[in-house]
C-alpha positions in Angstrom: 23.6 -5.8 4.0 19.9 -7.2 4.4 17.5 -5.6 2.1 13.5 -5.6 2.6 11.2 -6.0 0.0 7.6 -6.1 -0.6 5.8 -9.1 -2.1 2.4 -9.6 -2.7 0.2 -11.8 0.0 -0.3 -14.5 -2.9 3.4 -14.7 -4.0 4.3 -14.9 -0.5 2.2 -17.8 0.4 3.5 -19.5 -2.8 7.4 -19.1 -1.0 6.0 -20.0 2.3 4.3 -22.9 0.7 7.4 -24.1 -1.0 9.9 -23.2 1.4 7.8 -26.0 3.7 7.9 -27.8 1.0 11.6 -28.4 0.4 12.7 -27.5 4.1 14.1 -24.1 3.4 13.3 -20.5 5.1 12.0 -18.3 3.2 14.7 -15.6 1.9 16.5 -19.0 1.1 13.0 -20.1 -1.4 13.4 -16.7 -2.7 17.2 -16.4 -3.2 16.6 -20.2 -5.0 14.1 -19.1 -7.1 16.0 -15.9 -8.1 19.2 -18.0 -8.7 16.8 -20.4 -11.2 15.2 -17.5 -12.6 18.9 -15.9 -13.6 20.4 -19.0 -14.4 17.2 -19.3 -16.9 17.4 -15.6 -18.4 21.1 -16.3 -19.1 21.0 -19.5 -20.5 21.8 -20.7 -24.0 18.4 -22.2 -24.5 16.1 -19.4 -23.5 16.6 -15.9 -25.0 15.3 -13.8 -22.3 16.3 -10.6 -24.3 13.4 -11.9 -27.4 10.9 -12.4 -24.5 11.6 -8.7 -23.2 11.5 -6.9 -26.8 7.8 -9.2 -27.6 6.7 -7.7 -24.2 8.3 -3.9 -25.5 6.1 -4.8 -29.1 9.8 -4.8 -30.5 9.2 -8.8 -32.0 6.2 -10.5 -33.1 4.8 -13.0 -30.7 4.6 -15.0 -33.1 8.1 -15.6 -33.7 9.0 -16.4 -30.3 9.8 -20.4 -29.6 7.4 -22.0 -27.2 9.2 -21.8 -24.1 9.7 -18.4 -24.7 6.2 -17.8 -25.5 5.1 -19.2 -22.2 7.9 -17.4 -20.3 5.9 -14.0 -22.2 2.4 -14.7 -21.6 3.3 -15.5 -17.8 5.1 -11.4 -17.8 2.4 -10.5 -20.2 -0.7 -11.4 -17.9 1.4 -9.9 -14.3 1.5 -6.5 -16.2 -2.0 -6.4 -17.4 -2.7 -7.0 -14.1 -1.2 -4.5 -12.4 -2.7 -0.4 -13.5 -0.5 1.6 -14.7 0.2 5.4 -13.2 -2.1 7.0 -15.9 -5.2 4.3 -15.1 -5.1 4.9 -11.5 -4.9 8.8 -12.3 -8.2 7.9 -14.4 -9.9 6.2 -11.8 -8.8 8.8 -9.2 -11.0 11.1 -11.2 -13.8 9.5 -11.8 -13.6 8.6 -8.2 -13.5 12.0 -7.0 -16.7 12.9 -9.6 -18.4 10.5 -7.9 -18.5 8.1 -10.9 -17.8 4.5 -11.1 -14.2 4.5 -10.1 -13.5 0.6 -10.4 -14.3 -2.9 -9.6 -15.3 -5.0 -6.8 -13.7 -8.4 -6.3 -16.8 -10.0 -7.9 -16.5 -7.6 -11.1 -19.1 -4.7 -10.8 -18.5 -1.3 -10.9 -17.6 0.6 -7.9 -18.6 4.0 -7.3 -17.1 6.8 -4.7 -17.5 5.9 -1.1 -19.1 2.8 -2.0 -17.2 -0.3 0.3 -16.5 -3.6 -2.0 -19.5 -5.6 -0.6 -17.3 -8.9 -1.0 
């Protein structure tokens, strides 16, 4: 059975880009990339389980090989990037006290009922 899911606008523009690209739709760029992307997790040469316990602060960075240090700072930077539960509560708050309550797209501070002027 057909399942939706919700990607980002910039991830999908990357599939549609490279479904173009290699003359494939797009659920068939995304079931490639997820077949790559599992085939690479489960390989011999790249310990995706090291790469999740850096992430977790189980393993030192440091000790990770360098394809596996790229493979963490790419998940590393996606979750700083997202807020977690407790840092949207924390903006909510301030949001509702009428302070600052976050950032525009060109980096200053936001307050409540204030539009991003960007």
């Amino acid at each position: 059975m057909a399942q939706s899911v919700k990607l980002a606008d910039d991830i999908m523009a990357l599939v549609r880009r490279e479904a173009d690209l290699h003359s494939r739709s797009v659920a068939g760029q995304i079931t490639h990339w997820l077949k790559i992307g599992r085939a690479i997790e489960h390989s011999g040469h790249f310990n995706y389980a090291r790469i999740t316990a850096a992430l977790e602060g189980r393993l030192d960075t440091s000790q990770l090989r360098e394809d596996e240090e790229t493979a963490w700072l790419d998940a590393f930077t996606e979750k700083m990037a997202q807020p977690s539960e407790a840092e949207e509560a924390f903006f909510a708050r301030r949001q509702a006290l009428g302070r600052g309550g976050g950032l525009d797209t060109g980096g200053n501070l936001v307050y409540a009922g204030q539009d991003d002027p960007a």
